[in-house]
FIGU-679346 format. One record per residue (C-alpha): residue number from 1; chain; x negated, y, z negated. Coordinates in nm, 2 decimals, padded with zeros to 4 digits, m for minus. Each point is the difference from the previous one (the first is absolute). Layout:
N
<NUM,"A",<X,Y,Z>>;
...
This chain:
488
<1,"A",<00.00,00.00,00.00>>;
<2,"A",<m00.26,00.25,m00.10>>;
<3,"A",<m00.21,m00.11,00.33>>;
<4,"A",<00.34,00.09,00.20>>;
<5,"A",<00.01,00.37,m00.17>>;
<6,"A",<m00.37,00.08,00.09>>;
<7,"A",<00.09,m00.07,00.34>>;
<8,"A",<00.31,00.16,00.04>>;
<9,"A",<m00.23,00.33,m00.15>>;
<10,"A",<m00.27,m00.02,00.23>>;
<11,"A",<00.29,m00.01,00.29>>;
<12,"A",<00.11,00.27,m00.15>>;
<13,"A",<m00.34,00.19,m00.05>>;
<14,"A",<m00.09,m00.07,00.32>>;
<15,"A",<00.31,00.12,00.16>>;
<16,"A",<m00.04,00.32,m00.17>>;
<17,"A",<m00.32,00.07,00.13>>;
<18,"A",<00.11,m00.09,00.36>>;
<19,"A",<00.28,00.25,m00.04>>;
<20,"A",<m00.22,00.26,m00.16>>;
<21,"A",<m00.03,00.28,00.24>>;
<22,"A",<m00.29,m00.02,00.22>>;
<23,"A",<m00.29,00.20,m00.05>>;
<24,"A",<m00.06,00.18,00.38>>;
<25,"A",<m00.37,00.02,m00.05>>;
<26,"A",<m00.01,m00.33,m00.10>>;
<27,"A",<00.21,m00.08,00.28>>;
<28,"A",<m00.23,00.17,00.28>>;
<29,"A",<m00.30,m00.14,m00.21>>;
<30,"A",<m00.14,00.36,m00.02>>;
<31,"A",<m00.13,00.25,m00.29>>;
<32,"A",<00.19,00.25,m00.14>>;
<33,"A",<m00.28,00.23,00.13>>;
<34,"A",<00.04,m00.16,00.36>>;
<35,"A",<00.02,00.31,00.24>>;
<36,"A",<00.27,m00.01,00.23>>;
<37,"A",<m00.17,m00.11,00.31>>;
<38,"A",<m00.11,m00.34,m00.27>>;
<39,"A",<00.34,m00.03,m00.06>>;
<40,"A",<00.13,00.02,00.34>>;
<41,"A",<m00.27,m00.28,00.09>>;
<42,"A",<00.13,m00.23,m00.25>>;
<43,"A",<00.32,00.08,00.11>>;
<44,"A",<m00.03,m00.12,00.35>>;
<45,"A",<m00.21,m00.30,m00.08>>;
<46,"A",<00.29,m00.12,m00.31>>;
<47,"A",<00.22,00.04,00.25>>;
<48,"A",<m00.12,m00.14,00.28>>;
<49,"A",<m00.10,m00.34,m00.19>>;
<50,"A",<00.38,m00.02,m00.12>>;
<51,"A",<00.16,00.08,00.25>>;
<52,"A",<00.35,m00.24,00.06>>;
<53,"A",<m00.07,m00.04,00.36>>;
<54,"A",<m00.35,m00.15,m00.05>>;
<55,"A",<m00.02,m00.08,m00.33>>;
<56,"A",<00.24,m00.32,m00.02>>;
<57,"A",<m00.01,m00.04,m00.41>>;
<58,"A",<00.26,00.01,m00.24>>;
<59,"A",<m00.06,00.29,m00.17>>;
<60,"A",<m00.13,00.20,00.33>>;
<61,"A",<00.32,00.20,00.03>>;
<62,"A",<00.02,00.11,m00.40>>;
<63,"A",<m00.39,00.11,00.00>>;
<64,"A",<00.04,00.20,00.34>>;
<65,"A",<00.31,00.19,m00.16>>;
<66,"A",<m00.23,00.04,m00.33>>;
<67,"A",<m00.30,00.16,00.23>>;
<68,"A",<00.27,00.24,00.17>>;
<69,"A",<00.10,00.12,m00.32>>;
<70,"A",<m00.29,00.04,m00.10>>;
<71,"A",<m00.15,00.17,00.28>>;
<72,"A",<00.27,00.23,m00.07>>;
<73,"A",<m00.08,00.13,m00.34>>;
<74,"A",<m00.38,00.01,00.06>>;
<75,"A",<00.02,00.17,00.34>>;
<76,"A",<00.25,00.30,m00.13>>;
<77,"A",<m00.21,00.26,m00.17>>;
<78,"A",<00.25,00.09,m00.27>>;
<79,"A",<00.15,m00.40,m00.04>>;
<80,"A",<m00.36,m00.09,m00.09>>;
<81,"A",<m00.05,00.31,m00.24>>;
<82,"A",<00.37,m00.11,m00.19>>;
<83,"A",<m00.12,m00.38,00.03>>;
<84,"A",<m00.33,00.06,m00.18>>;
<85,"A",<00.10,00.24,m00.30>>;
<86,"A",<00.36,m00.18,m00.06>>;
<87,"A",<m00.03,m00.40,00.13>>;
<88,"A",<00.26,00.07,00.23>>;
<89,"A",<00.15,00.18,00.27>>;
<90,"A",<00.35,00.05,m00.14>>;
<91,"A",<00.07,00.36,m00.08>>;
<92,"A",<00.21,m00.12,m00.32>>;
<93,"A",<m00.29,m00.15,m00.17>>;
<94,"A",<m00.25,00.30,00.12>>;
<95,"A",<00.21,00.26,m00.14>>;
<96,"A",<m00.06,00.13,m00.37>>;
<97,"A",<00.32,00.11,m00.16>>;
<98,"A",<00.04,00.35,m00.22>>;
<99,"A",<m00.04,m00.17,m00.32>>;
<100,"A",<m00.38,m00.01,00.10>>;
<101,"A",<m00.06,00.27,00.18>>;
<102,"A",<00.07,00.19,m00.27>>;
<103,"A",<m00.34,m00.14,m00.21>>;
<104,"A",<m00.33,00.04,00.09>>;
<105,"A",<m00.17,00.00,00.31>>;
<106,"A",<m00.04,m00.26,00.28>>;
<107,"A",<00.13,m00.30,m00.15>>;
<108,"A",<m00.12,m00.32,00.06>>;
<109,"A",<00.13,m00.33,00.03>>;
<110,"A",<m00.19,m00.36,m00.01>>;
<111,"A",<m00.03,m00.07,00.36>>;
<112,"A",<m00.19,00.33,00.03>>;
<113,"A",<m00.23,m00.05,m00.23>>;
<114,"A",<m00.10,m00.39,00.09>>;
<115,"A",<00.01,00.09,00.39>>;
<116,"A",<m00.10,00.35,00.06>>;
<117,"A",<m00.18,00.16,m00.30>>;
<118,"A",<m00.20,m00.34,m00.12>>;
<119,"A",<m00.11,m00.10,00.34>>;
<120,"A",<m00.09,00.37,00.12>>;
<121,"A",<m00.19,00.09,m00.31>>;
<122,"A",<m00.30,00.01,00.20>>;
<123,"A",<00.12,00.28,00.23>>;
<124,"A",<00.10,00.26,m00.25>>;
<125,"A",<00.04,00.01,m00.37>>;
<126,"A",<00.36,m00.05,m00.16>>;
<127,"A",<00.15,00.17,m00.38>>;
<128,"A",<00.29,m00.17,m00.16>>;
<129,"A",<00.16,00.17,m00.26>>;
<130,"A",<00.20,m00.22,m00.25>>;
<131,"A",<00.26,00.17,m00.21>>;
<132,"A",<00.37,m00.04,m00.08>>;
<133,"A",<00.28,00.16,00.20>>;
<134,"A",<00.03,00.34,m00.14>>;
<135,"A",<00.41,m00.10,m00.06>>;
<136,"A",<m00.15,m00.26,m00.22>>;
<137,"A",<m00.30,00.13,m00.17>>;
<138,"A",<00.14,00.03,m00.38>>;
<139,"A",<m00.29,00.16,m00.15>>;
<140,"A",<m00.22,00.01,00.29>>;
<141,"A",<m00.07,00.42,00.08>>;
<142,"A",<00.11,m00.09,00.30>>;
<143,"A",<00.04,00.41,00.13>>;
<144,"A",<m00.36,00.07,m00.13>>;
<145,"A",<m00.13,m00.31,00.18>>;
<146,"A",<00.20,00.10,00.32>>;
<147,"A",<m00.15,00.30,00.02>>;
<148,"A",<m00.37,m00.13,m00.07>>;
<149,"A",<00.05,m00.29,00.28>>;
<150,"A",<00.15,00.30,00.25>>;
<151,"A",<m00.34,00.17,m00.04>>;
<152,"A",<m00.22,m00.33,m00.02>>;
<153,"A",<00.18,m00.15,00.36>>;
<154,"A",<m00.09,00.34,00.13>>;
<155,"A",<m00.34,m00.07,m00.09>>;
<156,"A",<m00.03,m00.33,00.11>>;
<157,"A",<00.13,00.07,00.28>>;
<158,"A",<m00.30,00.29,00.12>>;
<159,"A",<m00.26,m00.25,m00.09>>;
<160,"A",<00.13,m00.31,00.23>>;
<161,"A",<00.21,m00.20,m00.24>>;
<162,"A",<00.31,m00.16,00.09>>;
<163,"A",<00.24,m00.03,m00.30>>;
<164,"A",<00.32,m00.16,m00.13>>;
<165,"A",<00.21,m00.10,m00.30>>;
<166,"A",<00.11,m00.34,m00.16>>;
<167,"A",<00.30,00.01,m00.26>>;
<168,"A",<m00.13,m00.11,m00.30>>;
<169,"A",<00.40,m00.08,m00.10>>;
<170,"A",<00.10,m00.10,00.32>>;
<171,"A",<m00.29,m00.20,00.18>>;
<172,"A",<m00.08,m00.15,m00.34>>;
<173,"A",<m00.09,m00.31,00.26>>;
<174,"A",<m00.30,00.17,00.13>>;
<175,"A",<m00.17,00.12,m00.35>>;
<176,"A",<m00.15,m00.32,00.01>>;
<177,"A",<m00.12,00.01,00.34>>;
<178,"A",<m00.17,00.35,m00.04>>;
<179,"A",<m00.16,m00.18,m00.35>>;
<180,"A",<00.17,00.33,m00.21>>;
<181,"A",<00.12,m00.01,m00.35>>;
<182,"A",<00.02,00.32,m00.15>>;
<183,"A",<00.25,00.29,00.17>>;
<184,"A",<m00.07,00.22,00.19>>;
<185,"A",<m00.29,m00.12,00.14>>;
<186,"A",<m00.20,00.07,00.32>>;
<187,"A",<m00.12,m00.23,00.25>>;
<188,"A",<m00.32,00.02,00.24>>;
<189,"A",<m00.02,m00.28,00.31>>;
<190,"A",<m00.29,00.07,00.17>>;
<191,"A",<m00.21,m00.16,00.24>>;
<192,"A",<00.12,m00.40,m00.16>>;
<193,"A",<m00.04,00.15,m00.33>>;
<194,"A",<00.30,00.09,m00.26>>;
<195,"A",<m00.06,00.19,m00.32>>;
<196,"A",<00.30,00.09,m00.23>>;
<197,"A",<m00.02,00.33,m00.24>>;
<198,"A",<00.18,m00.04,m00.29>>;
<199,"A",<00.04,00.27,m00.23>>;
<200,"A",<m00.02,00.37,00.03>>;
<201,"A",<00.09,00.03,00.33>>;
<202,"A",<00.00,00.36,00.05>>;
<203,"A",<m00.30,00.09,m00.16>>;
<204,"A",<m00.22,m00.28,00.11>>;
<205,"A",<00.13,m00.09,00.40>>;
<206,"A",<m00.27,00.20,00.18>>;
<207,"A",<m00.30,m00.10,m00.18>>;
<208,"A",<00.18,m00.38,00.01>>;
<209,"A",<00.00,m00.01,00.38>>;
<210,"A",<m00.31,00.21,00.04>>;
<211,"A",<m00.20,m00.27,m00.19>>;
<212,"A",<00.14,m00.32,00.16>>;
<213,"A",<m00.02,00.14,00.36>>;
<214,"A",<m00.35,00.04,m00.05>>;
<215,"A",<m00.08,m00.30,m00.12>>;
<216,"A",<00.22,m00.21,00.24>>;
<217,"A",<m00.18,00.21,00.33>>;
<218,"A",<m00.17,m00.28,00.12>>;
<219,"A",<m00.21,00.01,00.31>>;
<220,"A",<00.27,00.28,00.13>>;
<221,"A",<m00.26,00.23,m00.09>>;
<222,"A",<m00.40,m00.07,00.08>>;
<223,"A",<m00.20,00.20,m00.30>>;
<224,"A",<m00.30,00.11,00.15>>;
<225,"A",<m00.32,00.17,m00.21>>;
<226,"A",<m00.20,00.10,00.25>>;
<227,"A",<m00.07,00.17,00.34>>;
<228,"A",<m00.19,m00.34,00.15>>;
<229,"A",<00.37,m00.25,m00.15>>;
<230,"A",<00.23,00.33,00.19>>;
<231,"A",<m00.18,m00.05,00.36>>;
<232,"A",<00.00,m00.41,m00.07>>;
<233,"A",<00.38,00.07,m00.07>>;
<234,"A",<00.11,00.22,00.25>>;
<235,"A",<m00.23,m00.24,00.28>>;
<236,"A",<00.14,m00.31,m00.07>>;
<237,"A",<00.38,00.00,00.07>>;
<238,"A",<00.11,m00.37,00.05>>;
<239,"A",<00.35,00.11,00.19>>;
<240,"A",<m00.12,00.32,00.14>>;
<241,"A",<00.18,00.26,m00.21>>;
<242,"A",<m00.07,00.39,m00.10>>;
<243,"A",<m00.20,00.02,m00.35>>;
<244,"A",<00.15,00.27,m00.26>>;
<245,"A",<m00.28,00.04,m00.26>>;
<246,"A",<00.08,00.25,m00.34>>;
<247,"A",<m00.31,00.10,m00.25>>;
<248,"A",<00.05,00.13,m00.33>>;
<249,"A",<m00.26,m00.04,m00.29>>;
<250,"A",<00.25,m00.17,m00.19>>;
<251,"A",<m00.04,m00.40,m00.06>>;
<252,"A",<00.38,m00.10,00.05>>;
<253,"A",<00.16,00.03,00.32>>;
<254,"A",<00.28,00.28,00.01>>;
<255,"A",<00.30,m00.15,m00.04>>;
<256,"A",<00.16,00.21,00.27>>;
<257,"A",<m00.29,m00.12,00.26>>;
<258,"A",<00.11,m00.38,m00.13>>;
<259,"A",<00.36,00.01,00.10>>;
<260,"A",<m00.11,00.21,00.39>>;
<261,"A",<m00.22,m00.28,00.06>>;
<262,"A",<00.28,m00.29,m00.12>>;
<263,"A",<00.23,00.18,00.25>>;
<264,"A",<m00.23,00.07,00.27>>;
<265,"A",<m00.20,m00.33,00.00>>;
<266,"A",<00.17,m00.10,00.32>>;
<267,"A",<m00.22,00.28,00.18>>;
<268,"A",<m00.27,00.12,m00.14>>;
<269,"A",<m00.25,m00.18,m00.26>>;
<270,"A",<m00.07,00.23,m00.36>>;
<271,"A",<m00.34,00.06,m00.15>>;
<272,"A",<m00.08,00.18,m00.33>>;
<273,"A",<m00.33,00.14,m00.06>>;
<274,"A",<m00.11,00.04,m00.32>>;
<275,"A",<m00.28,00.28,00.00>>;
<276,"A",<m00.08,00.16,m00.36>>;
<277,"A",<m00.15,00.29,00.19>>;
<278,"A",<00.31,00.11,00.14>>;
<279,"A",<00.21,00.27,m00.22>>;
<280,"A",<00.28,m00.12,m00.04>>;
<281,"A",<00.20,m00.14,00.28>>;
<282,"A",<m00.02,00.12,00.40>>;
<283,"A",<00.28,00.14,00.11>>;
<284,"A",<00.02,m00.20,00.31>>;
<285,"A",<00.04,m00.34,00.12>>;
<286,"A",<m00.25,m00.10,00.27>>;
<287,"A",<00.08,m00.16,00.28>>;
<288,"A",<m00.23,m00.24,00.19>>;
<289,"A",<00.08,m00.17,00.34>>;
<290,"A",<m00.16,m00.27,00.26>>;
<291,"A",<m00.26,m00.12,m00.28>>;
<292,"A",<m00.15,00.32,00.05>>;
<293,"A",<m00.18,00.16,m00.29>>;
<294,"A",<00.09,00.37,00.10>>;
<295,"A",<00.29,00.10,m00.14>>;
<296,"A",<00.28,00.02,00.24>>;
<297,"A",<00.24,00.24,m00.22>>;
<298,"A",<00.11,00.12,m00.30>>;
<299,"A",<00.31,00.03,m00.17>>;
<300,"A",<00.07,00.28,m00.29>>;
<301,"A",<00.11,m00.14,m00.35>>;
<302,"A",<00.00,00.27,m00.26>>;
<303,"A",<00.35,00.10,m00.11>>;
<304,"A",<00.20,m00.24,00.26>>;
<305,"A",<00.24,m00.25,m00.09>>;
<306,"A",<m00.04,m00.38,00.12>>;
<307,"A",<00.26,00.03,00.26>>;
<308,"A",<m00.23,00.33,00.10>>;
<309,"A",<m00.31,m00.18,00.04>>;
<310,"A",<00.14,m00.32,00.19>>;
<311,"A",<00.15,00.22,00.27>>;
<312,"A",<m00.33,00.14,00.04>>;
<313,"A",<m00.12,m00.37,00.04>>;
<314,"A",<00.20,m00.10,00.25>>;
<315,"A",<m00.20,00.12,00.27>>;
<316,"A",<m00.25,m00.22,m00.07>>;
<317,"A",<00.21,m00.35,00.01>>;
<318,"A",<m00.25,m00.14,00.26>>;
<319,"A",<m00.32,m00.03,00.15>>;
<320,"A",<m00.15,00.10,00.34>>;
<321,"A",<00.06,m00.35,00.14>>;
<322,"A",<00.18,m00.21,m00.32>>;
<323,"A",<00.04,m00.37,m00.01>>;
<324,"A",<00.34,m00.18,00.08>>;
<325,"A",<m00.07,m00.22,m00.28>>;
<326,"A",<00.38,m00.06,m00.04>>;
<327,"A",<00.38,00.02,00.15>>;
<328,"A",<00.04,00.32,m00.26>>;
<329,"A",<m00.31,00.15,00.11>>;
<330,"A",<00.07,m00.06,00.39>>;
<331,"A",<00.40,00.16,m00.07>>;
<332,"A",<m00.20,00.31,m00.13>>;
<333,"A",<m00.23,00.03,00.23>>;
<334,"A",<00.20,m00.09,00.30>>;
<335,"A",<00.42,00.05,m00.12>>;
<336,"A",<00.21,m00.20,00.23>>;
<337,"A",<00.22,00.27,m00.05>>;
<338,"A",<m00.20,00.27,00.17>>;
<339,"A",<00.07,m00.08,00.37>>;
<340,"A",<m00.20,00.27,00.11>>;
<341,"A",<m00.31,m00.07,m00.19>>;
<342,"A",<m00.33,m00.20,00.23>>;
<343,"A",<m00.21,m00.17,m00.25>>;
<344,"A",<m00.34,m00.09,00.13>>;
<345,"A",<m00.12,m00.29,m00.14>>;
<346,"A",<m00.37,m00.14,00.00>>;
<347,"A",<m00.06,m00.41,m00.05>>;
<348,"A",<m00.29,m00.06,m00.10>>;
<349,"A",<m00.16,m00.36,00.00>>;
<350,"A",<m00.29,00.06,m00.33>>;
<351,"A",<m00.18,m00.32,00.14>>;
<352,"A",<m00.19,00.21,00.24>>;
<353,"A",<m00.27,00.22,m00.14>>;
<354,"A",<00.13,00.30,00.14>>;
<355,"A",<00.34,00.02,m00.13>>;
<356,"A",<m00.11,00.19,m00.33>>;
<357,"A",<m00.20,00.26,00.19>>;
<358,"A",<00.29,00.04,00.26>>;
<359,"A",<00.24,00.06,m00.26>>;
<360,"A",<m00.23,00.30,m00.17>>;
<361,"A",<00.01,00.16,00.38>>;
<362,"A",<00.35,m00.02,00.06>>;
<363,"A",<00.04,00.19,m00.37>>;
<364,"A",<m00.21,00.27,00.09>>;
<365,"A",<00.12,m00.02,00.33>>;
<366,"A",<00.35,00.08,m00.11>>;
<367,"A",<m00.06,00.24,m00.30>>;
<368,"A",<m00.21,00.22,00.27>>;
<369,"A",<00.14,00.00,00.29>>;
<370,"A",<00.28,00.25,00.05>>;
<371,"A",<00.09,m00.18,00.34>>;
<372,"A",<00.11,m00.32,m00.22>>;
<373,"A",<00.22,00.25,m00.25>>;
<374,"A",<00.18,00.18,00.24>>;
<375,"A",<00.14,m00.33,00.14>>;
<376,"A",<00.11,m00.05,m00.33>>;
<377,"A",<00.00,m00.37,00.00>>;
<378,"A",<m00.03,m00.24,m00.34>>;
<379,"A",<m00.31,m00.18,m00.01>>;
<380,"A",<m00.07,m00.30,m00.19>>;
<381,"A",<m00.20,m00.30,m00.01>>;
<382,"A",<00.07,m00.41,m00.03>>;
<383,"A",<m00.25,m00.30,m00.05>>;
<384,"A",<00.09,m00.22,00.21>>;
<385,"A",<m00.10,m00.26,m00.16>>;
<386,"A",<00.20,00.02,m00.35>>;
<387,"A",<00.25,00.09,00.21>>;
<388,"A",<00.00,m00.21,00.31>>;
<389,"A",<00.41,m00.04,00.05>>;
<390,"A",<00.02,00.30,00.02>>;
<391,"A",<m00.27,00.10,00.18>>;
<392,"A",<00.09,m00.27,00.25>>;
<393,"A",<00.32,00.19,00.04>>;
<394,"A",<m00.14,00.33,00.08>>;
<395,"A",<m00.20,m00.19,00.26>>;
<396,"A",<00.23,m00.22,00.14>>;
<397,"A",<m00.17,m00.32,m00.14>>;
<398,"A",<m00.32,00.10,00.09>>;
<399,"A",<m00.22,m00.06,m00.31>>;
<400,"A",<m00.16,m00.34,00.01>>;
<401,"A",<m00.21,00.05,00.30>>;
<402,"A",<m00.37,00.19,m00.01>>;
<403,"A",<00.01,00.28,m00.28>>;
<404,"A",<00.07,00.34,00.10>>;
<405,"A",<00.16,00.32,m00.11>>;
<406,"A",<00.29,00.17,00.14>>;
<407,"A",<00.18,00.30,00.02>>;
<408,"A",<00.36,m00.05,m00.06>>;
<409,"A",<00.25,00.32,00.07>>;
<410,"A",<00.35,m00.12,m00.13>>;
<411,"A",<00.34,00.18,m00.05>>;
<412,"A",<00.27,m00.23,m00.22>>;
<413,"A",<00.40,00.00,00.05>>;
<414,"A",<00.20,00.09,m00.26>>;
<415,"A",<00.02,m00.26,m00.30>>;
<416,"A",<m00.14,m00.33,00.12>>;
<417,"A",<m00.29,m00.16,00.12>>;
<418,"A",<00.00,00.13,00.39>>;
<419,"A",<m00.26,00.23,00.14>>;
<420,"A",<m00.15,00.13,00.32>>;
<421,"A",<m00.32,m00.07,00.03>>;
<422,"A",<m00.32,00.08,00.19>>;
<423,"A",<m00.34,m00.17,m00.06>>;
<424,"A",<m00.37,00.09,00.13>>;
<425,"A",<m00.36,m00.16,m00.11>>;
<426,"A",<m00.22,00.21,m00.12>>;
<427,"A",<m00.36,m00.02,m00.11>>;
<428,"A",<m00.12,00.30,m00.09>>;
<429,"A",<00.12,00.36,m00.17>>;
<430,"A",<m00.08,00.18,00.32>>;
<431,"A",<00.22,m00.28,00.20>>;
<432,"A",<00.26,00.10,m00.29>>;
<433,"A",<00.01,00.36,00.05>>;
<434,"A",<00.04,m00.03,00.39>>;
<435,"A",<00.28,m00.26,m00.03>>;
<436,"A",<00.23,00.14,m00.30>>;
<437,"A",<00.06,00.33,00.21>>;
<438,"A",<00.04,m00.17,00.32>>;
<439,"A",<00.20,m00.28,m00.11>>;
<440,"A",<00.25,00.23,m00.17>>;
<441,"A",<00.06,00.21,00.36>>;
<442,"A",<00.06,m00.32,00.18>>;
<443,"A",<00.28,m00.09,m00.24>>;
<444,"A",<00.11,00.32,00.01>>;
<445,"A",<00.01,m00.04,00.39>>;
<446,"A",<00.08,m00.35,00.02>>;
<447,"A",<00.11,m00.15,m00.33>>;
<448,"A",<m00.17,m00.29,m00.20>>;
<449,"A",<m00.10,m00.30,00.14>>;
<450,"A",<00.21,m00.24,m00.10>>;
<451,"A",<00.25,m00.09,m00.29>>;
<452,"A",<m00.11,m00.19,m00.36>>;
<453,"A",<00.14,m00.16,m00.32>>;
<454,"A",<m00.17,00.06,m00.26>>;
<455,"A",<m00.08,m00.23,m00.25>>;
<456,"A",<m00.01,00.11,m00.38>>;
<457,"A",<m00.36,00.14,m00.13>>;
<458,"A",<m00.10,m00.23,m00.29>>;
<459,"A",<m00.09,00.16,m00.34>>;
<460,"A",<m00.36,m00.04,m00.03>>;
<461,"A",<m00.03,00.11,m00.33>>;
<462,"A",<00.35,m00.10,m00.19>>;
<463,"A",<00.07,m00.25,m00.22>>;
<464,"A",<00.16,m00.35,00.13>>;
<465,"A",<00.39,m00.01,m00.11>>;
<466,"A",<00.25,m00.25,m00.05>>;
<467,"A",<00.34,m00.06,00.05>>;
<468,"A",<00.19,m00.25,m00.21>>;
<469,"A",<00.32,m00.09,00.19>>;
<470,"A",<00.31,m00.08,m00.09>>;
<471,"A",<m00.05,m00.38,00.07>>;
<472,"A",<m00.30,m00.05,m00.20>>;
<473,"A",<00.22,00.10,m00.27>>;
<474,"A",<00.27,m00.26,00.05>>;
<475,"A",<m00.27,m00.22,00.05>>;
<476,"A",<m00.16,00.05,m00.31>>;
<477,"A",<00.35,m00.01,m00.21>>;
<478,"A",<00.05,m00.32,00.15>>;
<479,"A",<m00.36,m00.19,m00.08>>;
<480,"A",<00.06,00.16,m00.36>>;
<481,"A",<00.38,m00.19,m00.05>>;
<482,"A",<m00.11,m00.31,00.18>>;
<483,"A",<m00.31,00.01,m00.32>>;
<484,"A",<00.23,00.10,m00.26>>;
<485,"A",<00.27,m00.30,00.13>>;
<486,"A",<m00.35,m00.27,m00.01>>;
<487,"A",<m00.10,00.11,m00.32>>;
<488,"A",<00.35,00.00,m00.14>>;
């Protein structure tokens, strides 16, 4: 009898999960950082393998109408956005009622925190305060506090944090979660890292975060000490990106310079020289570019707020000729969504000894020459051999004969992986100079060559994901009740 109830549970456990609603990134077998070109990809290849007409399975027709849906949600700007703060797409469940809106700030809810704010620490540092709804405070100054968490947001906000609130009443669920036991307390997810402030949180919040963000900084921020470790630094850029150094005779890193380079690490790398001679701080940021020990620019500090100083950054997002190391860094160089926009595009094949010396002309090549900037084309580079499927795209399967580099002019259509495409050899900068003008009047003339799809740029330097489906879950219920009904 008891053998029959375990497995009319399991039936029932595994039921359940099958009627759970799908995950759609799970469904795709993508990232919740997957660009939309990766998710379009997937798309296409889900549901191409499932498709009723060739795929002849049983379950063929349900998993084709799950990758629709899917595709759906992910491939709808604003769907996506609801789907990843809420769980769902359904307006009902998204929707916050009066009764909260009328508490603090930016509520959150459990998905949000497990999905976006856990995952994404990395990318930007999060604040959660925990305190009761002010309807429900009892003794709690709860108009005091108000007041000093109005101010404090404000704050956080000019200094790069992202913020939100947990109901300390209401959300009683996720107390344990954020590992608080005292209220009100403040919490700090950073970079993997959680840290929870119990206590006076008004008087102590500032130097609180201040401490933990600098400890928790990581290799976001290279500390230099001397002139010799700055040009080692600025010279050896593994993915090819700007270098923003600060100096400041103080030991610890500015906190404000910690959270610029947490936000900005997609673009440029961050240095902090540590020089006892200097008085004080320098009132600029300094700017280096191509692994060139000149300083390219400068951007003013002194008296500018965070939001101030990254504008002034953003000029400064790329090198001379960067490295598509990636599908994100390819859709920034090259949008799919910019029609107009040529992007000129040099393979180069690094097992012939030239390739390092041709890349160093081409950057000069293109920072000097005002022919090259008045044709206002976006240059960039690929290795063709940590990326050889998509290399082999650009050049029409042309990468496993004898090595050679190529000049590839390209302009992509609209959001998916087509392109026109032209292609040239070239050996050497003054062969690169000639063709780049003269290739773009003869498309101008004639048009490209010939037509490509693209496939998706590897990322060279990411970490490896995984997805666990929905079947290995079923699976896995099912191998545990089949133990449990042995054992028993």
């Amino acid at each position: 009898m008891f053998i029959l109830k375990v497995i009319l549970f399991c039936a029932l456990l595994i039921n359940f999960a099958e009627s759970f609603p799908d995950d759609p990134y799970g469904v795709l077998g993508i990232s919740r950082s997957a660009s939309p070109a990766e998710e379009r990809k997937a798309y296409r290849e889900q549901a191409k393998k499932w498709h009723p007409d060739k795929n002849k399975s049983p379950e063929a027709e349900q998993k084709f109408q799950d990758i629709q849906d899917a595709h759906q949600i992910l491939s709808d700007k604003e769907r996506r956005s609801t789907y990843d703060q809420f769980g769902t797409t359904d307006n009902h469940h998204a929707s916050r009622s009066n009764f909260h809106t009328q508490g603090f700030p930016n509520q959150l809810n459990v998905h949000q925190l497990r999905n976006i704010i856990f995952p994404h620490s990395n990318e930007r540092p999060f604040v959660i305060l925990v305190a009761p709804h002010p309807a429900f405070s009892g003794s709690f100054h709860v108009e005091r506090f108000k007041e000093f968490w109005k101010k404090a947001s404000s704050l956080l906000e000019d200094k790069g944090f992202e913020h939100g609130w947990v109901d300390s009443i209401f959300q009683q669920y996720m107390l344990a979660e954020l590992n608080v036991r005292t209220i009100p307390a403040l919490v700090l997810v950073y970079r993997g890292n959680k840290a929870v402030l119990n206590g006076n949180v008004e008087r102590e919040w500032m130097q609180f975060l201040d401490s933990h963000i600098t400890k928790w900084h990581g290799s976001i921020v290279t500390k230099l000490s001397s002139s010799s470790e700055r040009d080692s630094f600025v010279e050896q850029s593994l993915m090819d990106k700007p270098r923003v150094i600060f100096a400041s005779d103080e030991d610890t890193i500015p906190f404000w310079f910690i959270l610029l380079a947490s936000q900005h690490s997609d673009f440029q790398d961050f240095g902090y020289l540590h020089r006892e001679d200097t008085v004080g701080a320098y009132h600029n940021l300094l700017v280096y570019k191509d692994g060139n020990t000149t300083v390219s620019d400068k951007v003013h500090v002194k008296d500018r707020s965070l939001k101030e100083i990254k504008k002034g950054l953003a000029d400064y997002r790329f090198d001379t000729l960067p490295r598509v190391h990636s599908m994100q860094r390819f859709d920034q160089l090259c949008p799919a969504q910019d029609y107009y926009r040529i992007c000129a595009i040099l393979t180069l094949d690094f097992e012939l000894e030239n390739a390092r010396s041709l890349k160093e002309k081409v950057i000069k090549l293109v920072r000097n020459s005002d022919h090259l900037k008045h044709l206002k084309l976006s240059f960039m580079y690929v290795d063709v051999r940590a990326q050889q499927d998509f290399a082999s795209s650009l050049l029409d399967g042309e990468t496993g004969g004898t090595p050679q580099h190529n000049l590839i002019l390209l302009r992509r259509k609209g959001n998916n992986n087509e392109a026109d495409v032209s292609s040239y050899k070239v050996e050497t900068d003054d062969e690169f100079a000639q063709l780049v003008p003269s290739a773009h009047i003869n498309i101008s003339l004639r048009g490209f060559d010939r037509k490509a799809t693209l496939a998706s740029v590897v990322d060279e330097f990411g970490p490896v994901r995984t997805v666990l489906s929905q079947n290995y879950i079923v699976l896995i219920l099912f191998v545990v009740c089949l133990l449990v009904i042995f054992v028993v």
